[in-house]
N, C-alpha and C positions, 0 to 999 in steps of 0.2 A: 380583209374587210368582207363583212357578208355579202351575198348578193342585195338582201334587201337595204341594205346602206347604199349603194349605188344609187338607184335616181335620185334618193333622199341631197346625196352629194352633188348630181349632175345638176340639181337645182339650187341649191343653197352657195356654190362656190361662183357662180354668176352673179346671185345674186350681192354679193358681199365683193365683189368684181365692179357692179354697178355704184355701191355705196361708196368704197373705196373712189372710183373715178370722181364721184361726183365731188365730195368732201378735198379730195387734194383738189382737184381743178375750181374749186370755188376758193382755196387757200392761194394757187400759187400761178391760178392761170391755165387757159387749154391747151396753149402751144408746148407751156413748159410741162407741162402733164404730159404730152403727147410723146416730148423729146425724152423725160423722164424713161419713159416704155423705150423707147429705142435704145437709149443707153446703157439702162437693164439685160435688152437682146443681146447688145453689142458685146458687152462686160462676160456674160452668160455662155457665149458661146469661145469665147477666150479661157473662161475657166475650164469649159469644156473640154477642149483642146489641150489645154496646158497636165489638166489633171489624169486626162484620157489617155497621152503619150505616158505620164508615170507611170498609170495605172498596169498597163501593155506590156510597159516594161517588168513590173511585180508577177506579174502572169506568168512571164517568160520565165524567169529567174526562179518560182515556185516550180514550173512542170519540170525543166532544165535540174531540179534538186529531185527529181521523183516524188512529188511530192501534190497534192489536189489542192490548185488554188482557188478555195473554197471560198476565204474571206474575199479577195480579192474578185471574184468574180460577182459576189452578191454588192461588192462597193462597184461593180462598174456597171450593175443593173440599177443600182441609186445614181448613180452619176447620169446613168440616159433618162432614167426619172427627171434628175434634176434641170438636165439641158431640154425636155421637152415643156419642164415648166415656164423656164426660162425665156424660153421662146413664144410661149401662150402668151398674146398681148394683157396684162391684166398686175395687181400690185400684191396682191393674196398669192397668185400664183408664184410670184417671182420672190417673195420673202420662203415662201416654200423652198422653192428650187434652192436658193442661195444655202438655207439652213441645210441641205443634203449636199452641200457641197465642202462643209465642215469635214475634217476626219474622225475630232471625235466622237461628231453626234453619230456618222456611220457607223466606226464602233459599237458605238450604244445599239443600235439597230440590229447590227450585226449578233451580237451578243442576246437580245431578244429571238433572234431566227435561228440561231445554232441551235437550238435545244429543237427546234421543230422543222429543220430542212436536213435533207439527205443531199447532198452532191455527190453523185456518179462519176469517176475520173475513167481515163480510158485504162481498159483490161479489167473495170469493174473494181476498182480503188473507191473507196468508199471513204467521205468526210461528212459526218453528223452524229447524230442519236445511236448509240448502239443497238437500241431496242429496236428499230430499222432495219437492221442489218438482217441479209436474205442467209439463212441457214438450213441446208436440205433437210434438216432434222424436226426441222418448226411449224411444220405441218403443214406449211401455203406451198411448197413445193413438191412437184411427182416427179419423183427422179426415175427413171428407166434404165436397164441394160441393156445391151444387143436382144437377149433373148428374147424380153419382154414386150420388145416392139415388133409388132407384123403388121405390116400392110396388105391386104388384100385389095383384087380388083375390084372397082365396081364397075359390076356389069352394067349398068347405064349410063357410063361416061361417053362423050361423042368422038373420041379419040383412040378409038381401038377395043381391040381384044383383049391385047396384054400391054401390061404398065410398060412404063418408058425402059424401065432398069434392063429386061427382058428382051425387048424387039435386036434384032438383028441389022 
């Protein structure tokens, strides 16, 4: 989302927050609007829970294969999406939440971000775009040898005469 969508959003999803309360609570009641929202939380943070321990577990089971659990990590950054919507008092927010707690609409998501994220795995395992991919040959990177590298002192450092490597 661009930056400038942002306040656009910070303002329109209140407002549509407001419209939303007002229209159920004039259909079904305040209290029951009210309880409505708690039992959204309630529900929200169960799926939360439930989905999060599988999720954990995919994780585990993807590194344990040597392998960058890529998908799976970009569905458990939608999953705290979705439990943070969930937990937002409000009915926009919480149809939100609920629809990112779907698997195949993450898919879908997932599938629109592959082509444009890199995941970094550990040793520098790389899952995304190939065209990403760091190649000493590709000109963003200055590779060095022993030889090529010298340090000299500087003379206006407040810590000496001679570098650390040097002292005695």
């Amino acid at each position: 989302m661009p930056f400038s969508l942002i306040p656009f959003a910070l303002l329109v999803i209140p407002l549509l927050e407001i419209a939303a309360f007002v229209v159920i609570g004039g259909q079904i009641g305040v209290f029951p609007t009210l309880a409505l929202v708690v039992v959204t939380a309630i529900i929200g943070s169960i799926l939360l829970r439930v989905q999060g321990f599988g999720l954990i577990n995919r994780i585990q089971n993807e590194m344990n294969a040597g392998r960058v659990p890529a998908r799976e990590l970009v569905h458990g950054v939608m999953l705290l999406i979705a439990g943070v919507l969930l937990l937002t008092p409000g009915f926009v927010t919480d149809t939100a939440g609920f629809l990112l707690f779907v698997p195949p609409l993450r898919d879908a998501v997932w599938s629109f971000l592959r082509k444009r994220v890199v995941v970094v795995g550990p040793g520098g395992t790389r899952a995304g775009p190939s065209e990403h991919r760091s190649d000493p040959r590709d000109g963003h990177t200055i590779d060095l040898d022993e030889d090529d590298f010298i340090r000299d002192p500087d003379p206006d450092t407040p810590w000496g005469d001679d570098p650390p490597d040097r002292r005695s």
